[in-house]
C-alpha positions in Angstrom: 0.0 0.0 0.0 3.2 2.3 1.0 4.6 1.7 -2.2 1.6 2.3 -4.1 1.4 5.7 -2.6 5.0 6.8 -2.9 4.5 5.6 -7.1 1.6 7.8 -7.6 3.4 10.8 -5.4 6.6 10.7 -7.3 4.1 10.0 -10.7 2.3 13.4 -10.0 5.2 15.0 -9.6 6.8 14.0 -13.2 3.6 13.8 -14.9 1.0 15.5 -13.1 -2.6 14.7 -13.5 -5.8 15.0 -11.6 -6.0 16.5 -8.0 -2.6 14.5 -7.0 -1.0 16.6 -10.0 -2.7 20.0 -8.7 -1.0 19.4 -4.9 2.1 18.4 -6.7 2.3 21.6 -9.0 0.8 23.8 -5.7 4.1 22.2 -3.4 6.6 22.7 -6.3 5.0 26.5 -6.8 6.6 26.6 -2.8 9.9 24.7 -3.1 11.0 26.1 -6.1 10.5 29.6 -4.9 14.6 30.0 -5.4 14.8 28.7 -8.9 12.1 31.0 -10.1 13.3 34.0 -8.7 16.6 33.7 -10.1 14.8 33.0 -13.7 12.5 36.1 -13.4 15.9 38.1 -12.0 18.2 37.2 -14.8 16.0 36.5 -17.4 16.5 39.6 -19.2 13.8 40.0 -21.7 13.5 41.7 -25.0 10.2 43.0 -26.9 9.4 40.8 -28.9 11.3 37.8 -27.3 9.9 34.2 -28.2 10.7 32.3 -25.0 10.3 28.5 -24.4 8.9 26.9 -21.0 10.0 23.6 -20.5 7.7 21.7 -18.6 5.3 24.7 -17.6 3.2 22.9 -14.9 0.7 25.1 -13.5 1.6 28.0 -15.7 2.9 29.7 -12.8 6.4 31.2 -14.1 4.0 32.0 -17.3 2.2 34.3 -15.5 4.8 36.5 -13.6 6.8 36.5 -16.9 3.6 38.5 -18.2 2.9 40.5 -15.1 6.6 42.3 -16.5 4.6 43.5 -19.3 6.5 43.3 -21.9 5.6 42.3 -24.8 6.7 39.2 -25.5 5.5 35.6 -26.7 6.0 32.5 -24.5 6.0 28.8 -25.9 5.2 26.1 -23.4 5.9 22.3 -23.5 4.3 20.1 -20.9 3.9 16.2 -20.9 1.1 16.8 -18.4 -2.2 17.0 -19.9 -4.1 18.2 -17.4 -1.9 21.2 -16.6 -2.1 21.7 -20.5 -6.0 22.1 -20.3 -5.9 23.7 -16.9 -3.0 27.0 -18.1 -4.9 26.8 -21.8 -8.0 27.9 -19.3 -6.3 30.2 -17.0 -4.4 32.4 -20.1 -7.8 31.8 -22.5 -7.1 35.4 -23.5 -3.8 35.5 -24.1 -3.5 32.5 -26.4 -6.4 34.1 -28.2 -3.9 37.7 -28.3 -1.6 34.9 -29.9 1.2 35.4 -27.2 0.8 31.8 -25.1 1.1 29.0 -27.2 1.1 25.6 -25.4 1.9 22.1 -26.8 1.3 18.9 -25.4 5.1 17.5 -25.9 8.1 16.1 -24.6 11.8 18.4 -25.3 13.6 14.9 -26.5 11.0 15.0 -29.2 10.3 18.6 -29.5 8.9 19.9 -33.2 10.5 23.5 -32.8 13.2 24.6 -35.7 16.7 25.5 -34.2 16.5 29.1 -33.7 13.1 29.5 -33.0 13.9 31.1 -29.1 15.7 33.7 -27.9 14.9 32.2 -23.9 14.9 29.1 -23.0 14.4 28.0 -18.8 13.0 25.2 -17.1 12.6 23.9 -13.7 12.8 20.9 -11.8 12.5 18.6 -15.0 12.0 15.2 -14.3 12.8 12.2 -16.9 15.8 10.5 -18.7 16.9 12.6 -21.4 19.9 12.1 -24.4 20.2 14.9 -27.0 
């Protein structure tokens, strides 16, 4: 039963989905408090700078890079469904301005052309990756 538990914990926080992702994204929105800081500190965006999220989650780094206002036009890739359909909801407007555009995708199988950002972050990224 322990082990069955610990699966879907570490699960939700790889791939979250359902309410177990929501608390997963909700506690990571807490730990990584460091890591996002020093993205939003050092990013240092451009007008008209297409950035890539890897691994969006929640959306929450999405949002605060859009509270700077500048204009600018963010790319996310998550693996996550659910935290696809739940930021798609959350920035309706936004993707409608053509500014958010999210894909369901994983980066070792990413569809974007070399080139294509000018910023590039993630956090916490979980998964075995070779490039």
């Amino acid at each position: 039963m322990i082990d069955k538990f610990i699966r879907y914990v570490g699960n939700n926080f790889g791939n979250p989905d359902g309410i177990g992702g929501k608390i997963s994204t909700k506690i990571m929105n807490i730990i990584n408090q460091n890591q996002y800081r020093a993205i939003l500190e050092n990013i240092k965006l451009e007008p008209n700078n297409n950035v890539l999220d890897i691994g969006f989650g929640n959306g929450y780094l999405i949002e605060k890079l859009f509270k700077k206002n500048i204009p600018i036009n963010i790319y996310g890739i998550e693996i996550s469904n659910d935290m696809l359909n739940i930021v798609s909801q959350k920035n309706k407007k936004i993707i409608e301005e053509g500014n958010l555009k999210l894909f369901l995708e994983d980066i070792s199988k990413t569809s974007f052309e070399e080139n294509t950002f000018d910023k590039i972050y993630t956090v916490e990224l979980f998964g075995n990756f070779s490039f």
